[in-house]
C-alpha positions in Angstrom: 0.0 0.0 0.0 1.0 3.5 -0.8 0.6 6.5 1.2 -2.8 7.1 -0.5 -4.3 3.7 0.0 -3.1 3.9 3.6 -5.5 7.1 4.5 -8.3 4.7 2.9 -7.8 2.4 6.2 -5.9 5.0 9.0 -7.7 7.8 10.4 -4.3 9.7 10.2 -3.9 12.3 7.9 -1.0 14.5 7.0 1.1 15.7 9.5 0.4 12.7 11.7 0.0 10.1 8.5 3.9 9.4 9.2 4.1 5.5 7.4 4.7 6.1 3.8 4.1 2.0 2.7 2.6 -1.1 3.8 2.1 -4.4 3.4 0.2 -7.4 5.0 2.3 -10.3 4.6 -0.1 -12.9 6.6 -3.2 -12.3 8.5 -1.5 -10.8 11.4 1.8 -9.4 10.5 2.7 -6.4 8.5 5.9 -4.9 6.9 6.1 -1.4 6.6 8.4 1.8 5.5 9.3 5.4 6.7 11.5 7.6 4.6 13.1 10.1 6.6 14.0 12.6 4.2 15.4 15.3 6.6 12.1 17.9 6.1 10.1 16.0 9.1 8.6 18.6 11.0 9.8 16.5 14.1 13.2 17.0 13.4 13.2 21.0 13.4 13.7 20.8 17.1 15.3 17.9 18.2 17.8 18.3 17.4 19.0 21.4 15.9 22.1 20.4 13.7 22.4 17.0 15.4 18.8 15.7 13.7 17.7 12.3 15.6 13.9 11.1 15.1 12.5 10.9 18.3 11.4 7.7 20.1 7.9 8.3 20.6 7.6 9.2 16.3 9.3 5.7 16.0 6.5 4.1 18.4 4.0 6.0 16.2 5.4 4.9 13.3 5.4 1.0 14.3 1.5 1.4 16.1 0.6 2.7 12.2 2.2 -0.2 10.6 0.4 -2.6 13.7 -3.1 -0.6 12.8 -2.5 -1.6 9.0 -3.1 -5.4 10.3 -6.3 -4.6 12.4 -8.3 -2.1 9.5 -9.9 -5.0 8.4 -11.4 -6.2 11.6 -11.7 -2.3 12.6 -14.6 -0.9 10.0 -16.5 1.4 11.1 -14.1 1.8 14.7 -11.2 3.6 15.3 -8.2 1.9 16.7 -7.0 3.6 19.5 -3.7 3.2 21.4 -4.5 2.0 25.3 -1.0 0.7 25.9 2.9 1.0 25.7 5.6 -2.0 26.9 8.8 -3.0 26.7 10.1 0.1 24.2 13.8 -0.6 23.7 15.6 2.0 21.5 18.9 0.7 20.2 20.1 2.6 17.5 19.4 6.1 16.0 17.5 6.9 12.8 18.7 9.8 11.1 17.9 11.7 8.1 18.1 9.7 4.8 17.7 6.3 6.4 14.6 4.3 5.6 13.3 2.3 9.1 11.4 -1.1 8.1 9.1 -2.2 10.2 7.9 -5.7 11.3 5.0 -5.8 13.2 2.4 -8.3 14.5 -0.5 -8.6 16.2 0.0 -11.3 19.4 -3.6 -11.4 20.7 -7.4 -10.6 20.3 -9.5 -10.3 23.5 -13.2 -10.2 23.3 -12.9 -8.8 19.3 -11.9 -5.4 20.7 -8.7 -5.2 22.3 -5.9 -6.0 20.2 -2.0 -6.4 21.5 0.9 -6.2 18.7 4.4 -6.3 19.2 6.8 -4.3 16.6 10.8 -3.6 15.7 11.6 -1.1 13.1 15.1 -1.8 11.7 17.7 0.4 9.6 20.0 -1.0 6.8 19.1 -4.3 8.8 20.2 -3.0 12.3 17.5 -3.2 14.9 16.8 0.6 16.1 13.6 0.1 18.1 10.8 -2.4 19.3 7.9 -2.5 21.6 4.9 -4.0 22.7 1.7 -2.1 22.1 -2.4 -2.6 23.0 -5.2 -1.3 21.2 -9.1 -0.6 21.6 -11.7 -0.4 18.4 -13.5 2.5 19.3 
């Protein structure tokens, strides 16, 4: 999916849309893509002349790509984030890297509480992961 077919499914729109591709590659995992091209409006402050995406943009990023995997069980609802665990940030992602993500969804409970579990990678190298939880609204 492009950015376009994304906004079909998310509720996100620009400048919070922030996952540029994905794709379902089973019925509960997903693979998606972030270009950081430099011109983020989250990098104009942090930090100035040292540009490092900030953590809570990378869980943002990854609950997106985890949201991508629920949009068909979510028509008509809203998915909306009731939890954050186990965030480990390893490496930075800078401008021009592209961060891949890998996410799944772990567990259903009672159709409308959903718990995923994501990593988002650059060139390969793990950057971040995280456990996340989600209610259809």
């Amino acid at each position: 999916m492009n950015k376009e077919e994304i906004m079909n499914i998310l509720p996100h729109r620009n400048s919070m849309l922030l996952i540029d591709e994905a794709t379902k590659t089973g019925d509960n995992t997903c693979e998606g893509k972030k270009y950081i091209t430099g011109q983020e409006w989250f990098l104009d402050g942090h930090f100035p002349g040292n540009p490092v995406v900030p953590g809570v943009i990378l869980c943002e990023i990854m609950a997106q790509a985890c949201c991508v995997i629920i949009s068909d069980k979510a028509s008509g609802s809203t998915p909306y984030f009731t939890g954050l665990d186990k965030v480990k940030f390893k490496n930075k992602v800078l401008p021009g890297d592209t961060l891949d993500i890998k996410a799944e969804i772990t567990d259903v409970k009672r159709e409308h509480f959903y718990f995923a579990k994501a990593k988002g990678y650059v060139d390969g190298k793990l950057c971040v992961s995280a456990e996340f939880s989600f209610a259809l609204l």
